[in-house]
N, C-alpha and C positions, 0 to 999 in steps of 0.2 A: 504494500500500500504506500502510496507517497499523499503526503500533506498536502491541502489545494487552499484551506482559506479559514479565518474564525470570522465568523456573523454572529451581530448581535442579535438578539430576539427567537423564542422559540420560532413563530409565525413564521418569518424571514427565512431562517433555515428549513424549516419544513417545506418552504414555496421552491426553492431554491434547489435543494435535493432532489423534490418531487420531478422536477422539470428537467435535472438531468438526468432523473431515470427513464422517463420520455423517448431521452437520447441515447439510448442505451449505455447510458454512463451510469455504473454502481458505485455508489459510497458505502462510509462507515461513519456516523457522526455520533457525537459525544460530549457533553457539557464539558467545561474546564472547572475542573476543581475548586480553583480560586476565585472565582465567580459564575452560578450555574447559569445565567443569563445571556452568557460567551459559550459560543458552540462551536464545537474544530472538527471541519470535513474533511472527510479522506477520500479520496481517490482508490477503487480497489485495482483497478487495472492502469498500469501505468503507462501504458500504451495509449491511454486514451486522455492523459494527464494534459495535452497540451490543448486540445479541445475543453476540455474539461475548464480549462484558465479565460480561454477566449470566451467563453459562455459565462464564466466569471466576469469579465468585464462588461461583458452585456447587461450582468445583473445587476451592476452597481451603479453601470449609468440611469438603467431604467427599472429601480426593485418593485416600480409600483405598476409594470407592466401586467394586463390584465391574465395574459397567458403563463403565467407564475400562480396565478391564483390558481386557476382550470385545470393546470398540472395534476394537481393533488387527486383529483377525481379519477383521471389517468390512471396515475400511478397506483391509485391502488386496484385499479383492475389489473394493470399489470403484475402488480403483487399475487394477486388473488393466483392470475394464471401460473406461475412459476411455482405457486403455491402445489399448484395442480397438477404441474409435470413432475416436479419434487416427486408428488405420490406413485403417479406411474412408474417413475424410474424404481423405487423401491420396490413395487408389485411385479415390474420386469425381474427385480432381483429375486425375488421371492417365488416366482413362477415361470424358471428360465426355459420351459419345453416350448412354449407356444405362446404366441401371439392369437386372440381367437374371439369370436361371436360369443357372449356371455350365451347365450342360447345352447352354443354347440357343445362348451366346458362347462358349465354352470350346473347347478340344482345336484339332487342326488346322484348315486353313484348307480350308471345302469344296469340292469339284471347281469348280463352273461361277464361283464367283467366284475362284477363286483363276487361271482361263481367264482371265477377264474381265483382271484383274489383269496376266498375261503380256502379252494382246494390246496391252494400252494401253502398256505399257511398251515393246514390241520396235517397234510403229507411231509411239511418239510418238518414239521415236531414229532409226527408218528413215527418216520424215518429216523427219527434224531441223525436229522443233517444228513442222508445216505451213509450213517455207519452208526448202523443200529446196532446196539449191545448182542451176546448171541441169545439172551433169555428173554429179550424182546422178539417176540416170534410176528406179532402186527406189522410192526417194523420191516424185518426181514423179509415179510409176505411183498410190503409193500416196494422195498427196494429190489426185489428178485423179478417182480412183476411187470414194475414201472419202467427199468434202466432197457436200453436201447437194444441190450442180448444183454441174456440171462450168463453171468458170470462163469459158474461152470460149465455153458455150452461152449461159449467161447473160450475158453481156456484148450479146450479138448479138441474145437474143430480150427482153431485162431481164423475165423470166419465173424467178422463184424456184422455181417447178415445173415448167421444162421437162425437165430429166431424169429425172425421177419418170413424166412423161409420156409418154416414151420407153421406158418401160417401165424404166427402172433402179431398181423400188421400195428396194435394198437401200440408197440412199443414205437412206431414213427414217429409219433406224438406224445408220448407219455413222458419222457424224460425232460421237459419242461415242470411238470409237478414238483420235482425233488431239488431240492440247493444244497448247498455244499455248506453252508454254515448262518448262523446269523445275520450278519452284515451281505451276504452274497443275499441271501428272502427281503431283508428289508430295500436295499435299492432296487431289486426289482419290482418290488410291489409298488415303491413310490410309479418308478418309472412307470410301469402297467398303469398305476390310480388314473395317470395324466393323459397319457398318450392312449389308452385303450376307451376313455370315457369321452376322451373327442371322439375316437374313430366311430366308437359303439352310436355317439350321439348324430353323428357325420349320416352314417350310413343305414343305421337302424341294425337291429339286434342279425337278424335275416343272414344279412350280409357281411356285417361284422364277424361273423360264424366264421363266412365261407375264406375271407381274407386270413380270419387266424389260420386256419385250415391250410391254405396254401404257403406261406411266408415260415408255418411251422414243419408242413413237409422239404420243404425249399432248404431250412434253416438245417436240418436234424439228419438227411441224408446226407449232404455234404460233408457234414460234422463226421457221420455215424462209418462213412464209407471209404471216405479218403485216408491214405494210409501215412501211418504216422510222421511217417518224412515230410511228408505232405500240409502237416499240422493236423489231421484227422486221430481222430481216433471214438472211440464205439462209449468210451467209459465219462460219458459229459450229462452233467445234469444242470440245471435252469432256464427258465424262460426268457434268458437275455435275447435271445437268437430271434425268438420271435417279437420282442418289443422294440429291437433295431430294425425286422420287418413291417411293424409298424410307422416307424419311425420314415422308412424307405417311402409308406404308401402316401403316407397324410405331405413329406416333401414334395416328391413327383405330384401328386396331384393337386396340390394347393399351388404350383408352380405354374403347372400347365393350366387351372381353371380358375384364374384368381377372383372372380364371382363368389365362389366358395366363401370369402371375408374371413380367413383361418389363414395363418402359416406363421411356421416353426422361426423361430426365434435363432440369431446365428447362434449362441451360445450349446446351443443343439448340436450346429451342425460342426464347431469347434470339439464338443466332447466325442462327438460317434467319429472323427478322424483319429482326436487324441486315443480313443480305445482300439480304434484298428491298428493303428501306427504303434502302439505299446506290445498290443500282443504279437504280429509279428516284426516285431525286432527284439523278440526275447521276456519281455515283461509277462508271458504264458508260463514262464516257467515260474515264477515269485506268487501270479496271482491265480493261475491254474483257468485261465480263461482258453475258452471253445472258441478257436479264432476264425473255426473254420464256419462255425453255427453262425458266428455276429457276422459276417460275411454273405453266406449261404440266405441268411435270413432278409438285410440289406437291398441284396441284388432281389430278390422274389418280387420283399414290397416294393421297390422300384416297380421290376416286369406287371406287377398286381393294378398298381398305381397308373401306368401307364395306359394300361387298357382300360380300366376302369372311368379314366378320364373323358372318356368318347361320354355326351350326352346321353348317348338309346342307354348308358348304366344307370342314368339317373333316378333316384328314389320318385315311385309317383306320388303325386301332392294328394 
């Protein structure tokens, strides 16, 4: 801040201020101590200090100019709005997935994600985290059941697809149920609460269905099939794969149909690079991430999205 001037009178400085906020000029003003009647204006941008002097001098030629008064009235509209972006910025910070129609994000949390939501939470504690004690037999039922092949099949056929094979297609999709620990169930859930309650809200329950459907098959074979060199492997559990499929659909399509009045927030689109860029260049190996699922999953809801964007998909009114 650099110092611009002391004026006498409350009035005076109030006029005075008011008028250079007008001008896009911010101050800081302040009684003086030694007499509160003396007021010392600051300049916050000093860039603007010398403008800020010339309109000084304007002041004091003419303080009784009527647009000193009229300022005020201004100014605090102007106040009022900055007030207002102030807030938005906080609620951008506080809700960095999306930009969106209070319509589309708003109100409760819809049936099939807020299912979604249940299931991962009561399997990822039944399972205790996919490493159920051995006298938890629920557990075990449910990690033996859920995971992509059934452990000892694979161990005996080293066949990533043998249970699939076997006719158990429901492990495509099941290995989204199970997380690996605490912290892995709660950021997906947040992320799902967000990104699944637009889509679900977007598209209606119907087809929300069918998108999870696809972006989780998209997401899981990939993951499930590709061999390990590869970054694949069969032994991955969470729903990340499919919420960066969401994540693919609601970009691409809020992209290509911007009518929609939704779209993702950059901060979005910085963290799903930062997570692909981590896990392959090694960060898979510290955080145990499915880099081939968060990929597999990505590329679907893109493909998903894309088509879907054509108007004959449109939900009818």
């Amino acid at each position: 801040m650099r110092h611009l001037t002391t004026i006498s009178g409350k009035a005076n400085t109030e006029s005075f201020v008011a008028y250079l906020l007008t001008q896009d000029i911010s101050t800081h003003v302040e009684p003086l101590s030694s007499d509160p009647n003396q007021w010392d204006v600051w300049i916050r941008d000093e860039d603007k200090a010398e403008l800020a002097r010339e309109e000084l001098r304007n002041f004091q030629r003419t303080p009784d100019d009527p647009k000193y008064r009229t300022a005020i009235d201004r100014a605090k509209t102007i106040l009022k709005e900055q007030k207002q972006k102030s807030i938005e910025r906080v609620r951008n910070v506080q809700q960095p997935v999306m930009r969106s129609n209070p319509s589309l994000f708003g109100g409760p949390m819809p049936p099939l994600t807020m299912t979604l939501i249940v299931l991962c939470v009561f399997l990822g504690v039944v399972s205790q985290f996919s490493k159920p004690d051995a006298n938890n037999w629920l557990g075990n039922l449910v990690t033996k059941q859920l995971k992509f092949v059934d452990a000892a099949t694979y161990k005996k056929t080293n066949d990533p697809a043998a249970s699939i094979k076997q006719g158990e297609v429901w492990r495509i999709l099941t290995p989204a149920f199970l997380h690996g620990g605490p912290l892995h169930l709660l950021m997906n859930m947040l992320s799902l609460a967000s990104l699944g309650r637009l889509t679900e809200r977007l598209e209606g329950t119907g087809r929300y269905a069918i998108i999870l459907l696809l972006v989780a098959i998209g997401s899981h074979l990939l993951q499930g099939l590709m061999p390990l060199n590869f970054f694949g492997s069969p032994n991955f559990v969470g729903i990340s794969g499919v919420i960066l499929g969401l994540l693919g659909y609601i970009g691409i399509k809020t992209t290509l149909r911007p009518d929609i009045d939704c779209e993702l927030s950059p901060q979005a689109y910085i963290m799903t690079i930062f997570i692909l860029v981590l896990g392959f260049t090694g960060g898979d190996k510290f955080f145990q991430m499915a880099n081939m699922a968060h990929l597999g999953g990505l590329l679907s809801g893109v493909a998903v999205g894309f088509v879907m964007s054509d108007r004959r998909f449109d939900r009818k009114q």
